[in-house]
RODO-2510 file (C-alpha; in nm, 4 decimals, decimal comma):
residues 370
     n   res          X          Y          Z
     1     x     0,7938    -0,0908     1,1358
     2     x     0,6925    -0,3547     0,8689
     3     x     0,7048    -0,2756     0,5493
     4     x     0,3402    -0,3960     0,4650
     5     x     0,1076    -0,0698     0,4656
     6     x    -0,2762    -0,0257     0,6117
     7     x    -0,4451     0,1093     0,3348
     8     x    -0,7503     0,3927     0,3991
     9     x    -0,9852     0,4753     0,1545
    10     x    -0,9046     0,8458     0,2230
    11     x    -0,5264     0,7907     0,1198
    12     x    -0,5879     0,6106    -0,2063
    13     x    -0,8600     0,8327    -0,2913
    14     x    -0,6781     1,1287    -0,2053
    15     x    -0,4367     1,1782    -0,5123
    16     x    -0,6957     1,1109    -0,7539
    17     x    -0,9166     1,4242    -0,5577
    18     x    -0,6549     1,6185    -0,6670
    19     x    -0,6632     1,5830    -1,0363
    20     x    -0,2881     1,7091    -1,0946
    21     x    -0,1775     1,3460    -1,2892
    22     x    -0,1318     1,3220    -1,6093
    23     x    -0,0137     0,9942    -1,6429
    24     x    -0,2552     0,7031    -1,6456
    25     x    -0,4616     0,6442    -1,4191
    26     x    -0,4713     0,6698    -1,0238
    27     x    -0,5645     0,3916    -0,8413
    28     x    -0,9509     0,3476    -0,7386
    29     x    -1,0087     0,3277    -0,3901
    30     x    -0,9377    -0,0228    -0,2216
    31     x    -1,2551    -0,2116    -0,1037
    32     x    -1,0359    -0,3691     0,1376
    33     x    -0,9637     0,0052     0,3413
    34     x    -0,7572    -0,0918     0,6738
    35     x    -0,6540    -0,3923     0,4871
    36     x    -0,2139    -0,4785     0,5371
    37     x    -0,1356    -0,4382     0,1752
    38     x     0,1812    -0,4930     0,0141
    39     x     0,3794    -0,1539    -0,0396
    40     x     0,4452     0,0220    -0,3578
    41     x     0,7768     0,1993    -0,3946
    42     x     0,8200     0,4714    -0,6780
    43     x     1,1205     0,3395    -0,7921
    44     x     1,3512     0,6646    -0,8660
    45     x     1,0219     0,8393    -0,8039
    46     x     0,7701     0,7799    -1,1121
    47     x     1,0338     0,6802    -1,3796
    48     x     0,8352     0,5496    -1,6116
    49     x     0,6723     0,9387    -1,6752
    50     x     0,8826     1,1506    -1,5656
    51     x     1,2910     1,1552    -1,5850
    52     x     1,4179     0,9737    -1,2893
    53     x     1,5456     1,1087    -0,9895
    54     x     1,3894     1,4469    -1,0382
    55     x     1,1365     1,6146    -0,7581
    56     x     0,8525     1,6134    -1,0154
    57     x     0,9240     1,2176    -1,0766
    58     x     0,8494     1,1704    -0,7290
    59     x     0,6035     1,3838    -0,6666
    60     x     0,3825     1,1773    -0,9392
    61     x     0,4820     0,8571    -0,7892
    62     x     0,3335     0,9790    -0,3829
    63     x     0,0005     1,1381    -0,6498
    64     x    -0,0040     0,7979    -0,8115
    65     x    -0,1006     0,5977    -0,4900
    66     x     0,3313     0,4925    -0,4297
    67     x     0,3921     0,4184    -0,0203
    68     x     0,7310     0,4784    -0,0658
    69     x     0,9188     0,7263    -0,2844
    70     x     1,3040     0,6109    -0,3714
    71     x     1,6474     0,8434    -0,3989
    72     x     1,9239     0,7167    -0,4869
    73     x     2,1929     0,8968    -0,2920
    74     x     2,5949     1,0068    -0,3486
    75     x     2,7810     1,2993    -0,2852
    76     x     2,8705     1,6087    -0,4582
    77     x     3,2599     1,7233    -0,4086
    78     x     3,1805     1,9502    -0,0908
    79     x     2,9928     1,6408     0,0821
    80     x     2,6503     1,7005    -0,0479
    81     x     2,3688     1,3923    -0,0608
    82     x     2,2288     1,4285    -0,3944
    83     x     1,9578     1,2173    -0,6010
    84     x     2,1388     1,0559    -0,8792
    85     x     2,1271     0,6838    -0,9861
    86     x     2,5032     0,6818    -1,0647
    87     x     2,7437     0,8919    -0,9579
    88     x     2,8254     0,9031    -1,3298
    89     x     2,5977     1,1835    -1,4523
    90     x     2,6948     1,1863    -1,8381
    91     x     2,3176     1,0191    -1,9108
    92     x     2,0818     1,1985    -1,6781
    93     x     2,1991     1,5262    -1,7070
    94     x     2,3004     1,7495    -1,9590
    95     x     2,6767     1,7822    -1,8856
    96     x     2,7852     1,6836    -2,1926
    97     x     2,6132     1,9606    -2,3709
    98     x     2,7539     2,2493    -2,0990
    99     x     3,1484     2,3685    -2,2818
   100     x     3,2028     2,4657    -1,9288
   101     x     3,2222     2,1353    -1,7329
   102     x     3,4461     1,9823    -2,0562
   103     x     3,7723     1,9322    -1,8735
   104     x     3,5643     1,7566    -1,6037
   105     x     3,5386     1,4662    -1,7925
   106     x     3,7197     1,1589    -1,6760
   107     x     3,7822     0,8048    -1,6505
   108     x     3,7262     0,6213    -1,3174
   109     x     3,6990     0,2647    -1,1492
   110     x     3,3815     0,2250    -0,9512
   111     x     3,2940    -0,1047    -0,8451
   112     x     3,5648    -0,2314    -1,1185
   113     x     3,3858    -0,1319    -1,3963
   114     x     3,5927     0,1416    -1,5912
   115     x     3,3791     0,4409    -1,6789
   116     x     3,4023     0,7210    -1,8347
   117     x     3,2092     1,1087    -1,8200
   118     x     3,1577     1,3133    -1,5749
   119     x     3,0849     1,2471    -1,1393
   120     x     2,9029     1,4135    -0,8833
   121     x     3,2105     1,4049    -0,6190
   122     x     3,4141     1,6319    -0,9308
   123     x     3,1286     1,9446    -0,8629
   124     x     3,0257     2,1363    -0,5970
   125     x     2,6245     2,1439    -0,5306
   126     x     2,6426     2,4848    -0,6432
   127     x     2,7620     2,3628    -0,9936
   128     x     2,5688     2,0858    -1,0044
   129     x     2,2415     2,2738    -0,9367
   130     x     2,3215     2,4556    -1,2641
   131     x     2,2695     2,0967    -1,4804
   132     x     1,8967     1,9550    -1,5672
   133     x     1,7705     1,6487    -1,5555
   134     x     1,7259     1,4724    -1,8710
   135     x     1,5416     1,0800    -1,9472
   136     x     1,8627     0,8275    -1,9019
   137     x     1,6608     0,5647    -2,1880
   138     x     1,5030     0,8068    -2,4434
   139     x     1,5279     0,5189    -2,6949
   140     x     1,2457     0,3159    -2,4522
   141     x     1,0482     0,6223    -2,2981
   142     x     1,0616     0,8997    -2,6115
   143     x     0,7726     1,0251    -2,4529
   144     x     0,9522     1,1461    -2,1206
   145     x     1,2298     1,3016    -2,3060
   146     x     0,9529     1,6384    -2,3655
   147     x     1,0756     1,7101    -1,9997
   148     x     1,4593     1,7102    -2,0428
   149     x     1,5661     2,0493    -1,9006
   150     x     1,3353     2,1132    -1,6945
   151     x     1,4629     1,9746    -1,3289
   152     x     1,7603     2,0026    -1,1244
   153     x     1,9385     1,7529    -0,9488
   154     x     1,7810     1,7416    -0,6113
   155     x     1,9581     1,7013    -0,3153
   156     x     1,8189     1,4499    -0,0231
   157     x     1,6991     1,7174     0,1822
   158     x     1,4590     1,8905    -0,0904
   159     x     1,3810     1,4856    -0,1404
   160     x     1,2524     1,5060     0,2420
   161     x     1,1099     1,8711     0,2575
   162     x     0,9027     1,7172    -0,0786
   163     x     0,7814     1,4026     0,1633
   164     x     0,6501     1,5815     0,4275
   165     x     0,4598     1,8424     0,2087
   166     x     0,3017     1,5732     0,0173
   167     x     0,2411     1,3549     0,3355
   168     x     0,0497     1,6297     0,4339
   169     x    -0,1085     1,6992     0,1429
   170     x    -0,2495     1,3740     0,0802
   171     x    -0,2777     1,2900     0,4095
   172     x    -0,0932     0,9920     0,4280
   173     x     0,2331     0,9206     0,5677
   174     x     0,4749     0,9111     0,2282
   175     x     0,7454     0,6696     0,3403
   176     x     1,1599     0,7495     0,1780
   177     x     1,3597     0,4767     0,0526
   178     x     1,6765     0,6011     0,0094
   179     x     1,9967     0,3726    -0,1655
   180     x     2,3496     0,4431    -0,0788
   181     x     2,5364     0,4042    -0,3710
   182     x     2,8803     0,2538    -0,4281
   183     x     2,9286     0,3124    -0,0280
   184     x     3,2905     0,1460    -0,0526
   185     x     3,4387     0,3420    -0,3437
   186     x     3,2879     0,6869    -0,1838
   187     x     3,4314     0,6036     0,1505
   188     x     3,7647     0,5571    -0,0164
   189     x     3,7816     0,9161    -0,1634
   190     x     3,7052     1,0776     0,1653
   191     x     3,2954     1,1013     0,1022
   192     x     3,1048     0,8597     0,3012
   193     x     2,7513     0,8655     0,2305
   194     x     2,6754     0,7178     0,6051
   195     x     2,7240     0,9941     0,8086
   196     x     2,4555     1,2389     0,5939
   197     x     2,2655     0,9658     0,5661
   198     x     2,2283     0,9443     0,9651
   199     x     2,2062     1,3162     0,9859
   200     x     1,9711     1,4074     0,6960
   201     x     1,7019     1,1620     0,8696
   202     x     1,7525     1,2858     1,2244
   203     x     1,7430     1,6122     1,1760
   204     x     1,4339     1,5691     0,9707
   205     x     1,2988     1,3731     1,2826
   206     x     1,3046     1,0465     1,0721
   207     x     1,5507     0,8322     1,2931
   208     x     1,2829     0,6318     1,4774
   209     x     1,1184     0,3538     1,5638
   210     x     0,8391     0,3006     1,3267
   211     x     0,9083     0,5651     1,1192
   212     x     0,8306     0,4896     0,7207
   213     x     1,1779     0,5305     0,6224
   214     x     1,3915     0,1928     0,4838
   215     x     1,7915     0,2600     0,3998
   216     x     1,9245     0,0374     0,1417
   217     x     2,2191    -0,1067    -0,0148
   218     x     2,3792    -0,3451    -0,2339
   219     x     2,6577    -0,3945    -0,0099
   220     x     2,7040    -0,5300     0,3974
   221     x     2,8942    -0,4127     0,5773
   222     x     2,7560    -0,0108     0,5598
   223     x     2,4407    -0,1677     0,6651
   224     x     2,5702    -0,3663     0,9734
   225     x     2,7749     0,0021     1,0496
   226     x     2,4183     0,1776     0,9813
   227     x     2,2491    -0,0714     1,2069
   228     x     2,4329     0,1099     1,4968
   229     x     2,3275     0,4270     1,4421
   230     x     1,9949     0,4000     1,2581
   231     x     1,6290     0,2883     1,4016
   232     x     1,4929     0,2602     1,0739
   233     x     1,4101    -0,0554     0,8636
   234     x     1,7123    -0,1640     0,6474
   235     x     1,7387    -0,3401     0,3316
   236     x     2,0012    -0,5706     0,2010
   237     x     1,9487    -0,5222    -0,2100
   238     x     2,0565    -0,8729    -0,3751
   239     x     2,1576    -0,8785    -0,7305
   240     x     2,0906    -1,1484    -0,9537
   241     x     2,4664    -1,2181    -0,9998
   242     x     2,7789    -1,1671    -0,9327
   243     x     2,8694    -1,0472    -0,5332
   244     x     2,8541    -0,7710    -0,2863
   245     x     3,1596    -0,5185    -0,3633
   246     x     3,2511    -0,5377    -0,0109
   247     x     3,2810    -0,8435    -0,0009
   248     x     3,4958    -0,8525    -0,3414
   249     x     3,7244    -0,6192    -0,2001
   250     x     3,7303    -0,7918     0,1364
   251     x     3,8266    -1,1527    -0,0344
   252     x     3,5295    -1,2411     0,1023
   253     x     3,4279    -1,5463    -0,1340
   254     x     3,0627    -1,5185    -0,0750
   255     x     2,7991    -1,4169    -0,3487
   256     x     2,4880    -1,3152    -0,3364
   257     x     2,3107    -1,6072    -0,4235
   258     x     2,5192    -1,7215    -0,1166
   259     x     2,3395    -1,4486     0,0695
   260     x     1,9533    -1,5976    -0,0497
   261     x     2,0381    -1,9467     0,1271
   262     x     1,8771    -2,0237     0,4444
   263     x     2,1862    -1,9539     0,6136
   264     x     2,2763    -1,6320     0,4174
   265     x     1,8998    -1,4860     0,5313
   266     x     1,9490    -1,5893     0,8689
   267     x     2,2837    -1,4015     0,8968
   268     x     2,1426    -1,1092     0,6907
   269     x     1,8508    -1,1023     0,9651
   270     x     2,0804    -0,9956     1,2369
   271     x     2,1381    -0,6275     1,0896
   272     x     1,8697    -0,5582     0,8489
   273     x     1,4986    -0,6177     0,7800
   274     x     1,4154    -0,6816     0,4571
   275     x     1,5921    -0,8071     0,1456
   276     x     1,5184    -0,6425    -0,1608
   277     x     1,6202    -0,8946    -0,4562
   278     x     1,5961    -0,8705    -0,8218
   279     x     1,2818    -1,0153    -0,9491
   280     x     1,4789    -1,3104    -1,1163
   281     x     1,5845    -1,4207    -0,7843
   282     x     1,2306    -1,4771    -0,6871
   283     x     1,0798    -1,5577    -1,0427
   284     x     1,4016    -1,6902    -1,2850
   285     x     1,3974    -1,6295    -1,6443
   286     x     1,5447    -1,9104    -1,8641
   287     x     1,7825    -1,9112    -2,1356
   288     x     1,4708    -1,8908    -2,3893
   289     x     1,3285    -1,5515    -2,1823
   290     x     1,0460    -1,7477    -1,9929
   291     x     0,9812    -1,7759    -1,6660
   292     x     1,1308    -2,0661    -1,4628
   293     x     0,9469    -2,2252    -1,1170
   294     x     0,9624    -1,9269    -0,8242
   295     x     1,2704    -1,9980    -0,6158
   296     x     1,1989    -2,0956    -0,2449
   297     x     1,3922    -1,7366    -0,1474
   298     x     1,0546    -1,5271    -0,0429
   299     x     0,9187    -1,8295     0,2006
   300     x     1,3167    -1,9175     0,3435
   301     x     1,3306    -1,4833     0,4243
   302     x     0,9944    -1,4767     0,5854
   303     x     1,1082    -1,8032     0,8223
   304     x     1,4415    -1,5802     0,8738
   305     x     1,1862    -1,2926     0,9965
   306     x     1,2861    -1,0805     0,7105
   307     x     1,0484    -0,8893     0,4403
   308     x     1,0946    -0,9085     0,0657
   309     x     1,0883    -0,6010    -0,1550
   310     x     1,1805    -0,7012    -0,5191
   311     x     1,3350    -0,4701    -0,7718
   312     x     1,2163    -0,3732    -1,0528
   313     x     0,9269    -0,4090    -1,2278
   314     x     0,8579    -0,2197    -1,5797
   315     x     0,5719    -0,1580    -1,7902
   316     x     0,7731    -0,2080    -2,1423
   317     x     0,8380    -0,5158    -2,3408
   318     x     1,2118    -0,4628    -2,3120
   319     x     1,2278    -0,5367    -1,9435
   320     x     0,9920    -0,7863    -1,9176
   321     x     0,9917    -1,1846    -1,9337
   322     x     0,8638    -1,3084    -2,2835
   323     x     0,5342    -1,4536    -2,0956
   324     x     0,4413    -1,1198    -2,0647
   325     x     0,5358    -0,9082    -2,4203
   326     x     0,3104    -0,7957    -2,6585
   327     x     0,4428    -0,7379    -2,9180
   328     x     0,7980    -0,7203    -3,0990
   329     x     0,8433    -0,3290    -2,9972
   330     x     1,0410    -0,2809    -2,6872
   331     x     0,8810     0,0109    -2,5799
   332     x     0,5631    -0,0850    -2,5974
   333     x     0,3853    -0,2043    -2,2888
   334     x     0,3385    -0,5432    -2,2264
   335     x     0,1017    -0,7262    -1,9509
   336     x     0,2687    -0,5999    -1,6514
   337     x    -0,0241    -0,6629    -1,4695
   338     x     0,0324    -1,0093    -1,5166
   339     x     0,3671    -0,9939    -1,4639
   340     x     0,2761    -0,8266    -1,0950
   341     x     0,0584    -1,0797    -1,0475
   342     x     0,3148    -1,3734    -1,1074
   343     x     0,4923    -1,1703    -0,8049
   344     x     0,2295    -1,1109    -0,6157
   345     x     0,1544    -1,4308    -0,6061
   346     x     0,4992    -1,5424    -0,4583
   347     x     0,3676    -1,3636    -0,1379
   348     x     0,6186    -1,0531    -0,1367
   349     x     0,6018    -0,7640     0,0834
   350     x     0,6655    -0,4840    -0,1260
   351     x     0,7608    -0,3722    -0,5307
   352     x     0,9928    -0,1412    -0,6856
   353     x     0,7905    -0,0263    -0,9952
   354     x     0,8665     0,2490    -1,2405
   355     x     0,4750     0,3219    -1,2916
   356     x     0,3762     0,2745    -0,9595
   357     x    -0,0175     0,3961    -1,0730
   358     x     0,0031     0,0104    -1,2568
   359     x     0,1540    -0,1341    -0,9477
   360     x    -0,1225     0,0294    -0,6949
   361     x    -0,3630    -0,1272    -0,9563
   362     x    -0,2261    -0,4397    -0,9433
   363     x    -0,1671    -0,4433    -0,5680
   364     x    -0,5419    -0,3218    -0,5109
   365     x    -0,6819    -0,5871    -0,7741
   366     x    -0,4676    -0,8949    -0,5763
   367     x    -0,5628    -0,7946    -0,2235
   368     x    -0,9193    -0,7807    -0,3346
   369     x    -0,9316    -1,1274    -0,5099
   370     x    -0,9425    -0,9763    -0,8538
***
């Protein structure tokens, strides 16, 4: 499978038929239909409207045009997959406020970063599925924080039972991007996230050829071990500093901007298919907050035979480069549409987006020479 989509009339028309968003607007049609566009992934579903991570934030996303909906996956304390961006829970959830999870609180090293609150392998799915999902950065998205309360924590499975009905719904195939999180330190405490992984997708009839499905992570060598057991597309995530935790642990002295060479791509090439870097490692931001020259890194992957799926893009001043602010107000939105452009334009394969409707947009407007 590539991760490029062939884009119908019918399936970008289709959400907007249905007249259940009420975000902004769904994308128009693409005069290009059967065109290979570049994919939009909903990154933690439709984040930038609804609290992440939640069914109804990706059920918006697949509505808002997205190709790919995105869980972030770790494990609840009887080996559960469950949708949470960290396995630290203290900010998405409403824990803190529940007097009967207080002694659950605790201090842990994940990654080496020292954190404190409360962790999804310290509950049971039961107890978990008594929390509700609340906006992790009310101080940037005020508006989402009207839903606080009203979601569980999904588990993966609900994630897929929620593809499939909207795939046929909308009559398009709604691809899953699911992220194994902090694969090392889980494995260490007896909960590796690989073997649910593999399971979740073939009993769901996902573990194919060609099926719309890409597994990702920040780290290696779970990826090279889910290369031997997985037929799906997988996607080496690249941060914009620092190095892969396995690799940390390993003594391995390679980074990841070690990983983005020529060499690095090739090597990555032989167990996954796509890298999925932070924007900045495509399009670096200077010390003053503008945009540097693009990096060669999306024209050295493509000669390595990989695709490149960059993380993340955000409609709000806060999060994007000064080029493309507005105004002083953080939360306001800036012109992300130029800011997609300046991506598109680098000749990438895919986008994380929070408001994928702006990304479809954008996507739509590029491919047509708009």
């Amino acid at each position: 499978m590539t991760i490029r989509v062939r884009l119908t009339a019918l399936s970008v028309a289709g959400a907007a038929a249905l007249g259940l968003v009420t975000a902004p607007a769904i994308a128009a049609p693409n005069p290009q239909a059967d065109a290979e566009l570049v994919s939009v992934f909903g990154h933690r579903g439709a984040s930038g409207y609804r609290p992440e991570h939640t069914l109804a934030s990706y059920e918006l996303a697949a509505r808002m045009g997205a190709d790919f909906i995105e869980p972030d996956l770790v494990p609840t304390k009887d080996g559960v997959l469950v949708a949470r961006h960290e396995n630290e829970i203290g900010g998405t959830t409403d824990v803190a406020d529940r007097p009967e999870f207080a002694e659950r609180k605790a201090t842990k090293v994940i990654d080496g970063e020292t954190l404190t609150g409360w962790f999804t392998e310290d509950f049971t799915l039961a107890e978990l599925k008594t929390l509700r999902a609340k906006e992790r950065i009310p101080e940037v998205r005020p508006n989402n924080t009207i839903y606080d309360g009203r979601y569980e924590v999904p588990t993966f499975q609900e994630v897929l039972d929620l593809r499939a009905r909207l795939s046929r719904e909308l009559k398009r195939d709604i691809g899953v991007a699911p992220e194994t999180k902090h694969p090392s330190y889980f494995a260490s405490i007896g909960l590796p996230l690989e073997p649910g992984v593999v399971q979740a997708l073939t009993r769901n009839g996902l573990n194919r050829p060609n099926a719309k499905v890409a597994v990702q992570s920040f780290e290696v060598a779970n990826l090279k071990e889910l290369n031997e057991s997985l037929k799906v597309d997988l996607v080496q995530l690249i941060s914009n500093s620092g190095a892969p935790q396995d690799f940390v642990e390993s003594g391995d002295p390679r980074t990841y901007a070690d990983l983005v060479t020529p060499e690095g791509l090739k090597e990555i090439a032989g167990y996954a298919d796509v890298i999925g870097p932070d924007t900045r490692v495509i399009l670096p931001v200077k010390e003053d907050g503008y945009l540097a020259e693009p990096t060669p890194v999306v024209d050295d992957a493509h000669a390595a035979g990989l695709e490149v799926v960059p993380y993340t893009v955000r409609a709000e001043n806060s999060f994007l480069p000064k080029d493309f602010r507005s105004s002083e107000d953080p939360a306001a939105f800036g012109d992300v549409f130029g800011f997609l452009r300046a991506l598109l334009e680098t000749g990438i394969d895919g986008i994380f987006a929070d408001h994928p409707d702006i990304a479809v947009v954008a996507r739509d407007d590029f491919a047509a020479g708009r």
